[in-house]
C-alpha angles and dihedrals in degrees: 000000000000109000126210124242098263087073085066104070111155113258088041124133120252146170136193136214136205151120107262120202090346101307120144098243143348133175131191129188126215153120140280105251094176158007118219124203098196123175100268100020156021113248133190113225110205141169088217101123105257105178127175104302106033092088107118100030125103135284107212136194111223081197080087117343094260119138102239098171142023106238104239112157154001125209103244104267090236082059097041150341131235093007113140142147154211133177112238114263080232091060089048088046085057092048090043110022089165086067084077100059 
């Protein structure tokens, strides 16, 4: 179920999920640090490991188990650590409202 902003108050308790560098699964558990208002779009910033190849899987709130983000990118860790984002399920419901039928 895709969840609303409002499930992704910081402080909240997350995990994503992906398939990094071809592995089957991977899961990583952390909290929204952030909510980014950028010019085109609302992101999630979170300190939920999101590595090369998680882009694309969910951001969940374990709140109540509703996707609130798609996972897309992770600051490289030399730059900084613990820098990820997702772009909110609300943005992806704008870009796809048939998603919703």
């Amino acid at each position: 179920m895709l969840g609303k902003l409002t499930d992704a108050r910081v402080g909240e308790d997350v995990i994503a999920i992906g398939a990094p560098e071809g592995l089957d699964w991977s899961v990583s558990k952390g909290i929204v640090s952030a909510i980014r208002n950028e010019k085109y779009r609302v992101e999630i910033q979170t300190d939920a490991a999101i590595n090369h190849g998680n882009s694309g899987g969910p951001l969940i709130s374990l709140k109540n188990g509703s996707v609130i983000g798609v996972n897309t990118a992770g600051i490289r860790k030399d730059i900084a650590e613990g820098l990820n984002f997702a772009v909110s399920a609300e943005e992806i419901i704008k870009a796809f409202p048939q998603i919703q039928k």
